[in-house]
N, C-alpha and C positions, 0 to 999 in steps of 0.2 A: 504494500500500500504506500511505502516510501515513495513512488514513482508518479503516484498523481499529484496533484495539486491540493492544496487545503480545501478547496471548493470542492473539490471533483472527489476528494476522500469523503469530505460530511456527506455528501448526495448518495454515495454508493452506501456507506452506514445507514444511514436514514430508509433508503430504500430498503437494502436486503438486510439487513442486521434488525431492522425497526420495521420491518413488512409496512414501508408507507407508501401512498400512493404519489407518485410524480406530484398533484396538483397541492396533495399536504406539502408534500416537503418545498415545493411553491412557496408556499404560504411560511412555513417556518423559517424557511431561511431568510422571505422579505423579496425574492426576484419573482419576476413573469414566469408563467408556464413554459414557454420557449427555453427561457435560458436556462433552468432546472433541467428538461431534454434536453438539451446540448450537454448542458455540465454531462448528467450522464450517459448518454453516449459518446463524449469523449471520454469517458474514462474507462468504460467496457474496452472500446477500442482500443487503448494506452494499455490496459491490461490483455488484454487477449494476443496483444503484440509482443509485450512481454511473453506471456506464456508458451508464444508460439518459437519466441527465439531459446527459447529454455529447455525448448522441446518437451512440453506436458501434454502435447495433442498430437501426439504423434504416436 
């Protein structure tokens, strides 16, 4: 989780650690629905990039 961002770590907590829906964690963290989407899917993607150079999905 070192490899994302402060934003892009609370959004993936919140989501899968906190089963919240994109539009709560919206709202908690204070940004638009868009940019909560963005935050996490860039960080799925910054993770999955990771995992794929680490070779976990292989």
């Amino acid at each position: 989780m070192e490899i994302l961002s402060d934003d892009q770590r609370e959004t993936v907590i919140l989501r899968f650690y906190h089963d919240m829906k994109v539009k709560d964690i919206a709202k908690v963290t204070g940004v638009c629905l868009p940019t909560a989407k963005s935050r996490l899917k860039q960080a799925i993607d910054k993770l999955r990039l990771f995992f794929d150079k680490e070779g976990y999905f292989e």
